[in-house]
One Martini backbone bead per residue (centre of mass of N, CA, C, O) as a GRO file, in nm:
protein
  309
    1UNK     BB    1  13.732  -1.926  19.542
    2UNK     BB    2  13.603  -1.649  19.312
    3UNK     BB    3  13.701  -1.348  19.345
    4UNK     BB    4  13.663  -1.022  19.451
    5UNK     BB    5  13.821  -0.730  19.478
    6UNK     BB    6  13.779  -0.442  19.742
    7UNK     BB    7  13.980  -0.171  19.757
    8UNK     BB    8  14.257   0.066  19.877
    9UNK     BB    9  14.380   0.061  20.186
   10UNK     BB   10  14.600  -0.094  20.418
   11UNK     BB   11  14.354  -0.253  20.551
   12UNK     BB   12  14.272  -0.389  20.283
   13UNK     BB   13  14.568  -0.531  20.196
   14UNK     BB   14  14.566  -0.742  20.423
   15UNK     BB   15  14.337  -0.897  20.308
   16UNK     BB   16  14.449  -0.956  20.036
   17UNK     BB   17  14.685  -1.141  20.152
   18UNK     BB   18  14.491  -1.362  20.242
   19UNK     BB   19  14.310  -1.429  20.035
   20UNK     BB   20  14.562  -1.567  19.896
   21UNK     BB   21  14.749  -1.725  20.089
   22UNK     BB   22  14.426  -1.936  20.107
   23UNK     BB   23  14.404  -1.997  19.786
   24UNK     BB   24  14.224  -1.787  19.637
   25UNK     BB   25  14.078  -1.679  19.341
   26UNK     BB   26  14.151  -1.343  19.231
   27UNK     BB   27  14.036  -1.194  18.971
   28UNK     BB   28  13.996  -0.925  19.076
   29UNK     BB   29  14.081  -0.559  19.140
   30UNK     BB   30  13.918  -0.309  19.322
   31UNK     BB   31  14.009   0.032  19.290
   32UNK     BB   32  14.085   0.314  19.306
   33UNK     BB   33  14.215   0.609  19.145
   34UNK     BB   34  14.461   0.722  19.113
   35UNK     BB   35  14.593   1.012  19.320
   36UNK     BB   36  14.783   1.264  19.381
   37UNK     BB   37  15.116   1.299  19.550
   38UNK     BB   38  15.325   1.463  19.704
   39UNK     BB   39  15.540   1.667  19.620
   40UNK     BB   40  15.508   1.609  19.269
   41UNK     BB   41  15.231   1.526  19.238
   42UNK     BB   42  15.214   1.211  19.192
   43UNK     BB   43  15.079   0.902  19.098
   44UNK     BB   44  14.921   0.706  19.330
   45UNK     BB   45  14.921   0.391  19.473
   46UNK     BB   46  14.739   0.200  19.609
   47UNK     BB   47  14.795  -0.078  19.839
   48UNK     BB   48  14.654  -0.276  19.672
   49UNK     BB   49  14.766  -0.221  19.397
   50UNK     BB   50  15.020  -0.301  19.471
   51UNK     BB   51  14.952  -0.614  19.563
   52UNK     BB   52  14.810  -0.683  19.271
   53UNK     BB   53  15.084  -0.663  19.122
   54UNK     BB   54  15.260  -0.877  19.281
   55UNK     BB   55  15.020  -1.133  19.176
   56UNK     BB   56  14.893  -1.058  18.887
   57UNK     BB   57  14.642  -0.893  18.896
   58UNK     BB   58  14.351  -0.751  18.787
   59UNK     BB   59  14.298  -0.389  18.755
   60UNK     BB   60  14.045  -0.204  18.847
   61UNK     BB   61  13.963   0.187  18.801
   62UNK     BB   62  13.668   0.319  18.828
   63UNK     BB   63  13.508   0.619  18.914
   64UNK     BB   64  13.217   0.405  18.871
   65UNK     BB   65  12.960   0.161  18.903
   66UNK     BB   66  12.719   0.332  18.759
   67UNK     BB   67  12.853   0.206  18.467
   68UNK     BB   68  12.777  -0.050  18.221
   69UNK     BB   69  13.077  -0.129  18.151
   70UNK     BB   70  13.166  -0.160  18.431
   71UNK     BB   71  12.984  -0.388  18.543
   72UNK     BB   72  13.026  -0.571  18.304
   73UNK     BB   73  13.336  -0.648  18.423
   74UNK     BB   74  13.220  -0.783  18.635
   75UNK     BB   75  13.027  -1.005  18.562
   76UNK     BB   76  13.236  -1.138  18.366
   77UNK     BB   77  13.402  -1.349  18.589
   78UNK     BB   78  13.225  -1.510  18.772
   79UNK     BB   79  13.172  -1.494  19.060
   80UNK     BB   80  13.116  -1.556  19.354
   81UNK     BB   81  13.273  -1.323  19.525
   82UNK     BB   82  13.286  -1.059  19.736
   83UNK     BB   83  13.552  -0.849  19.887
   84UNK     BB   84  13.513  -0.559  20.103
   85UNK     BB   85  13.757  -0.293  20.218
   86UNK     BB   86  13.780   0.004  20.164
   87UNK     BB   87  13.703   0.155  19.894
   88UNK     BB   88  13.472   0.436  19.841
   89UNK     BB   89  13.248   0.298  19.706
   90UNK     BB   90  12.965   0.253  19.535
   91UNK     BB   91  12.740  -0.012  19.519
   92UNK     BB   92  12.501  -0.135  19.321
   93UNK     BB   93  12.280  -0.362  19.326
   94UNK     BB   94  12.351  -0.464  19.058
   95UNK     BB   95  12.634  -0.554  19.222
   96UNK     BB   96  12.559  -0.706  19.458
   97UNK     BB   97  12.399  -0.918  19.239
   98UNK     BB   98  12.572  -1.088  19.086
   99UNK     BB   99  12.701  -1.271  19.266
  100UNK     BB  100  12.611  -1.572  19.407
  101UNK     BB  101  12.732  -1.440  19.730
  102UNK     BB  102  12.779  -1.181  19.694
  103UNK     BB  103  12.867  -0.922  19.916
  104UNK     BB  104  13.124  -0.855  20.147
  105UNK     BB  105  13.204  -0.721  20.428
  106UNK     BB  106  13.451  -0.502  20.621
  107UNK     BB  107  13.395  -0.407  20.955
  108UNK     BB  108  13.545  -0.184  21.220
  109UNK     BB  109  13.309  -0.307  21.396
  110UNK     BB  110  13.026  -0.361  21.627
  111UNK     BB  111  12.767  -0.435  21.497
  112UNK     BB  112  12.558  -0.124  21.537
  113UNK     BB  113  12.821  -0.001  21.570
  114UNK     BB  114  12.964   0.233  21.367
  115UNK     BB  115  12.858   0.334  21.103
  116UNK     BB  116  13.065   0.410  20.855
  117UNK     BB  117  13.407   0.553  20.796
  118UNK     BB  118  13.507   0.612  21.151
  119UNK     BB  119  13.508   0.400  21.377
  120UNK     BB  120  13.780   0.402  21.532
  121UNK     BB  121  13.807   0.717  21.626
  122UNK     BB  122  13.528   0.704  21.731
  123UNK     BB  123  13.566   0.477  21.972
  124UNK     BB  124  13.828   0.658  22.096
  125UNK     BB  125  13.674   0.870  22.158
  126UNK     BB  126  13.402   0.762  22.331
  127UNK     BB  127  13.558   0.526  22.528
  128UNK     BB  128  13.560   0.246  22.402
  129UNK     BB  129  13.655  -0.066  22.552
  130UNK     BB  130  13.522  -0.177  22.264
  131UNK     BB  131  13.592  -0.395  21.968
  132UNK     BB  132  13.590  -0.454  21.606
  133UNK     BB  133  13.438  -0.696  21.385
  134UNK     BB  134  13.297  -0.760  21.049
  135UNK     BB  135  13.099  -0.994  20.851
  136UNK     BB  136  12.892  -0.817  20.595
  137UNK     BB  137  12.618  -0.814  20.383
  138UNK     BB  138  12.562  -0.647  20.148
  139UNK     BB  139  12.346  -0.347  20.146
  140UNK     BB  140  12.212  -0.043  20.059
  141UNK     BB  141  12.284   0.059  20.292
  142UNK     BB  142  12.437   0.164  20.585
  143UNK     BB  143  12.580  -0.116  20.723
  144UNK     BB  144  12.279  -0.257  20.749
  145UNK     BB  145  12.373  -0.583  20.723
  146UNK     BB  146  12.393  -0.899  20.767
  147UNK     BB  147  12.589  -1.117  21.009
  148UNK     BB  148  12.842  -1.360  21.004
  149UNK     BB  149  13.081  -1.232  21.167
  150UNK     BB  150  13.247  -1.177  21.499
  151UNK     BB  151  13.530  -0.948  21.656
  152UNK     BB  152  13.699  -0.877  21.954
  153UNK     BB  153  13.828  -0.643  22.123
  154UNK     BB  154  14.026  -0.391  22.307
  155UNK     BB  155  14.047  -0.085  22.418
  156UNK     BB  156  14.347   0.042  22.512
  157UNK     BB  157  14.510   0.296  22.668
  158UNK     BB  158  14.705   0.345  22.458
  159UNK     BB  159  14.532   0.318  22.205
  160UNK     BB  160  14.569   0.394  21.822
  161UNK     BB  161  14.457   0.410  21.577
  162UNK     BB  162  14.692   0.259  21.446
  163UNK     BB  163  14.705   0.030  21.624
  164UNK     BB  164  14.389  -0.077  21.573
  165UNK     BB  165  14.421  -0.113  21.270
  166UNK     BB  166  14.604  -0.324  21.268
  167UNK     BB  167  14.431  -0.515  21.434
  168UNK     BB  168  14.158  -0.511  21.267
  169UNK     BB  169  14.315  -0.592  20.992
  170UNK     BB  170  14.379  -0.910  21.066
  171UNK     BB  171  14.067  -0.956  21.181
  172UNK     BB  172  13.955  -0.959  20.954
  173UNK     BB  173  14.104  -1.115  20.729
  174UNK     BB  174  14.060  -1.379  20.887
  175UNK     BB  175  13.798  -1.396  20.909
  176UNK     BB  176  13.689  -1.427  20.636
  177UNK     BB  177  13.831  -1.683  20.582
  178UNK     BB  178  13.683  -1.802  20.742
  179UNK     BB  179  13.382  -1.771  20.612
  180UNK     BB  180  13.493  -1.887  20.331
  181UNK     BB  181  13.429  -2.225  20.453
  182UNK     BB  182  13.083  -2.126  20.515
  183UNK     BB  183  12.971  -2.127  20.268
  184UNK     BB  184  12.671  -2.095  20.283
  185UNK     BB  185  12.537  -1.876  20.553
  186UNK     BB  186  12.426  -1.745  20.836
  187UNK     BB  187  12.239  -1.436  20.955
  188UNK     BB  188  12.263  -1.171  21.134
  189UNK     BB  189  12.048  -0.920  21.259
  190UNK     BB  190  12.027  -0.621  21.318
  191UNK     BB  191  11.998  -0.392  21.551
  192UNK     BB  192  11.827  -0.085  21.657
  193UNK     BB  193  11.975  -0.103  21.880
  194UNK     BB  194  12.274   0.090  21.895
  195UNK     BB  195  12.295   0.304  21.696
  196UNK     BB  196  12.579   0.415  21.477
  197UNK     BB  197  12.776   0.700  21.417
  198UNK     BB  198  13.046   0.742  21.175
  199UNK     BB  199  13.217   0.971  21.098
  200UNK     BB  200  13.420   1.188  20.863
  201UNK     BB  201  13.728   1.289  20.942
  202UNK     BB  202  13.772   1.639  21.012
  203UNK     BB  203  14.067   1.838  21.030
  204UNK     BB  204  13.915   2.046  21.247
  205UNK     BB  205  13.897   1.837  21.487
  206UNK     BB  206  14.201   1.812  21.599
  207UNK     BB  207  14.158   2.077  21.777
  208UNK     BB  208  14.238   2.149  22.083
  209UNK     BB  209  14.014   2.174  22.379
  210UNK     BB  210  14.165   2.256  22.690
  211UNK     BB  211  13.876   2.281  22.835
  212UNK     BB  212  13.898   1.973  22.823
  213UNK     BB  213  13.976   1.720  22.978
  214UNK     BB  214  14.229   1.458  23.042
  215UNK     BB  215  14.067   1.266  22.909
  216UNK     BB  216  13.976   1.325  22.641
  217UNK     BB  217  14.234   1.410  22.514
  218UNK     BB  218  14.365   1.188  22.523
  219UNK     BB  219  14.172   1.060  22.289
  220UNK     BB  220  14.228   1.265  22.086
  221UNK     BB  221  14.500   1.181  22.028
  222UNK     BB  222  14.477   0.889  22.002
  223UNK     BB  223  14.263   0.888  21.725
  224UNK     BB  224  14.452   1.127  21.540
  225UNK     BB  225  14.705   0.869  21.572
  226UNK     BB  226  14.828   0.955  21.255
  227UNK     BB  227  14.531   1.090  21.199
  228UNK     BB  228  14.628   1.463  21.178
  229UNK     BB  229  14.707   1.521  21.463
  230UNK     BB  230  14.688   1.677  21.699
  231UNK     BB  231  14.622   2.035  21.736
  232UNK     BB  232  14.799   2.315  21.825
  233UNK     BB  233  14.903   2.641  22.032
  234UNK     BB  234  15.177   2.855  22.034
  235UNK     BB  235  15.222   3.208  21.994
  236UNK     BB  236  15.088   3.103  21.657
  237UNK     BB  237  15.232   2.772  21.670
  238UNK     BB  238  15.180   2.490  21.532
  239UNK     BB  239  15.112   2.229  21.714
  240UNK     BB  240  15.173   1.847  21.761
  241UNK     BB  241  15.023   1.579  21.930
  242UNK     BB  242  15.074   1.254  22.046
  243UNK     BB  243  15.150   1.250  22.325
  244UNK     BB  244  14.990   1.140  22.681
  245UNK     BB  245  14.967   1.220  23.009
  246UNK     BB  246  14.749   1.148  23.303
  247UNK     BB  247  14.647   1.373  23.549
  248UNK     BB  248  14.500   1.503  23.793
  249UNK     BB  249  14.656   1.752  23.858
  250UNK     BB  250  14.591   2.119  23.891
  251UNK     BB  251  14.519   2.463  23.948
  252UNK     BB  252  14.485   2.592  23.620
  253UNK     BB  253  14.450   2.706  23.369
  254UNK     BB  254  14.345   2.657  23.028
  255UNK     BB  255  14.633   2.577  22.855
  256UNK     BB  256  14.863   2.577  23.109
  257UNK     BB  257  15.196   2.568  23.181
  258UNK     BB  258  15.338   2.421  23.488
  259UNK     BB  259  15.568   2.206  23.328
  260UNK     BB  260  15.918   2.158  23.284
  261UNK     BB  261  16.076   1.869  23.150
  262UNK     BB  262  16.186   1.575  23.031
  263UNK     BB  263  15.937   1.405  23.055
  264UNK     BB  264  15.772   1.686  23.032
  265UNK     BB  265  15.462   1.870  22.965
  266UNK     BB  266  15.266   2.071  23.154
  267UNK     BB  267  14.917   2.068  23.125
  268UNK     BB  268  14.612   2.255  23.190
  269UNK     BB  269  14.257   2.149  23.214
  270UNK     BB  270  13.965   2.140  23.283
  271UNK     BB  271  14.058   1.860  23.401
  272UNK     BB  272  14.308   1.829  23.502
  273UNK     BB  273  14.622   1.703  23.302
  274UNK     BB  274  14.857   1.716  23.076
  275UNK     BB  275  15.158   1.516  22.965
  276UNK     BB  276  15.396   1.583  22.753
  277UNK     BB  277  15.593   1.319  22.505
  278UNK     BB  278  15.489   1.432  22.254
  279UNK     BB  279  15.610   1.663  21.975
  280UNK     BB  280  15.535   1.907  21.671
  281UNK     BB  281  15.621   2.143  21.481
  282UNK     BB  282  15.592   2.340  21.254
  283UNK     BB  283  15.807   2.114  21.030
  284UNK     BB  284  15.911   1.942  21.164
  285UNK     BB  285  15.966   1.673  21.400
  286UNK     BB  286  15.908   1.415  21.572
  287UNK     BB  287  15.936   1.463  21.961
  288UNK     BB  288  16.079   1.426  22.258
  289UNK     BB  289  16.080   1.660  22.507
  290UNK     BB  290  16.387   1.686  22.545
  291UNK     BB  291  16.389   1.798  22.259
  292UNK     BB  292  16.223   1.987  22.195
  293UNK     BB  293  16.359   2.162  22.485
  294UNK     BB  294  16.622   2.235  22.327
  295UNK     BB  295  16.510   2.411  22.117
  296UNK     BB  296  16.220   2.510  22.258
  297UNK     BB  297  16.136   2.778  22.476
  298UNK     BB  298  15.983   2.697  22.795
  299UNK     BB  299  15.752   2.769  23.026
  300UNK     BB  300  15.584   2.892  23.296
  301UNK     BB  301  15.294   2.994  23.195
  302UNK     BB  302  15.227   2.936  22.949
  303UNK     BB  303  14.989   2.955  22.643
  304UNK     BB  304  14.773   2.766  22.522
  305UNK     BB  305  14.519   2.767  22.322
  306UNK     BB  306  14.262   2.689  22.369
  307UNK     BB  307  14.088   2.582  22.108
  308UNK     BB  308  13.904   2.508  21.805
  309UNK     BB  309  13.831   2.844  21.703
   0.00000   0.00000   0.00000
C-alpha cells in the first residue's frame, strides 16, 4: 500500500511506526508546523517529524490544506491511501477525496461516543468502564465517518489518562494495519443514538473541585495525568495531585486535611475524602507523600482552597 500518513504527537507516532514496520511504502508524512518550546523556546520537531526523518520520509508541514499549492503536493503522490492520527489541521474534501481508497482516521473511543478533541481525558472524567479505538473512513463532519474497525479497551480504576493513551495508541496503529490488508472493505454507519463530544481540554479545567465526591476527583486527577495536571492550592501555594486513593469516611468540612503520616495526606471531599500518595508544589519536583511532608510542614486541619473558582 502507497500511504500518506498525518500526525503529529505521539500517538500519531506509534502508528507511524507500525505502519512501517508491516512494510507499507509510507510516501509523504504530514505533520504540523514545527514550533517554539523548551527553555529556550526553540523549534521543536514533531514526534512523527522525529520519526519519519529517522525512516528518510519526506516531510510536509504546510500550516493549511485548503492552500492549491499544498493541495497539489498530496495530489501529486498518487498515494493510494491517507492515514491520519491526531493531525490538528481540517482537511478539505477536496484532499479527502484524493487518494484512491481515501483517507482513515485513528480515532481513540467507541465511536459515536466522544467524537471530537479529547476522547481519552473526556471517557476518564465521565466514569466510562469501556473505551478502545476506530478505524473511521473520514468525511466532512467532526468525526461522523463510517467505521471500518473498531477494538475495546476496559477502563481500569488505575488508569491515566497517560497509561491510556499508551494502550489505545498501540491498538490503533495495529488495527489500522489490519485494515490495510482488506482494504477495499465495508464500513458500518455510525449510529444518531450515543453521539457525544470530547471537548478540547482546557487548562481551567484541571482545578480541583473538593466540594465534589472522592470518586469523581479520583478520575479528575486521574484524567488530567500527566497533562496538565490536577491543580489546587494551599495557603496561596499551587500544588499538583498526582495520585490518590478514595477512602469512604470523612466527617469534615471539604478540602479539609484529616490526617498526615508516611501513607499519604488525607483530605475531606464533598463526599468521601482522598488520600493524596503523591503530589508536587509550584517549582518543585512530583514527590511521594513521604517526601513531600519532609520539606513542607502540613497539619491536621489545614484547609485546601476549596473549588475551581
Amino acid at each position: 500500500m502507497r500511504v500518506i500518513f498525518a500526525g503529529t504527537p505521539e500517538f500519531a507516532a506509534v502508528a507511524l511506526e507500525q505502519v512501517c514496520t508491516a512494510g507499507h511504502e509510507v510516501c509523504l508524512v504530514l505533520t504540523q508546523p514545527d514550533k517554539p518550546g523548551g527553555r529556550g523556546m526553540s523549534l521543536q520537531l514533531s514526534p512523527v517529524k522525529k520519526l519519519a526523518q529517522e525512516y528518510g520520509i519526506a516531510v510536509f508541514q504546510p500550516p493549511s490544506l485548503k492552500d492549491p499549492a499544498a493541495q497539489e503536493k498530496v495530489r501529486s503522490t498518487g498515494a493510494d491511501l491517507m492515514l491520519v492520527a491526531a493531525y490538528g489541521l481540517i482537511l478539505p474534501q477536496v484532499v479527502l477525496d484524493m487518494p484512491r481508497l481515501g483517507c482513515l482516521n485513528i480515532h481513540a473511543s467507541l465511536l459515536p461516543r466522544w467524537r471530537g478533541a479529547a476522547p481519552i481525558q473526556r471517557a476518564i472524567l465521565a466514569g466510562d468502564r469501556e473505551t478502545g479505538v476506530c478505524i473511521m473512513q473520514m468525511e466532512a463532519g467532526l468525526d461522523t465517518g463510517p467505521v471500518l474497525a473498531r477494538l475495546s479497551t476496559p477502563i481500569d480504576l488505575e488508569d491515566t489518562a497517560g497509561s491510556l493513551h499508551d494502550r489505545l495508541a498501540e491498538m490503533g496503529g495495529q488495527l489500522a494495519v489490519e485494515v490495510f490488508t482488506r482494504l477495499p472493505t465495508s464500513a458500518e454507519t455510525q449510529p444518531m443514538d450515543g453521539v457525544t463530544y470530547a471537548a478540547k481540554i482546557e487548562k481551567s479545567e484541571a482545578r480541583i473541585d473538593w466540594e465534589k465526591s472522592a470518586i469523581e476527583l479520583d478520575r479528575h486527577i486521574r484524567a488530567f495525568n500527566p497533562f496538565p495536571g490536577a491543580q489546587t492550592s494551599l495557603a496561596g501555594v499551587g500544588v499538583k495531585v498526582w495520585k490518590a486513593l478514595i477512602l469512604v469516611e470523612s466527617g469534615a468540612s471539604a478540602g479539609q486535611v484529616l490526617a498526615v503520616d508516611k501513607a499519604g495526606i488525607t483530605v475531606a471531599c464533598g463526599a468521601g475524602a482522598l488520600c493524596i500518595t503523591e503530589l508536587q508544589k509550584a517549582g518543585g519536583k512530583r514527590l511521594g507523600a513521604a517526601q513531600f511532608l519532609a520539606g513542607h510542614a502540613l497539619r491536621v486541619g489545614d484547609q485546601f482552597d476549596l473549588s475551581a473558582r
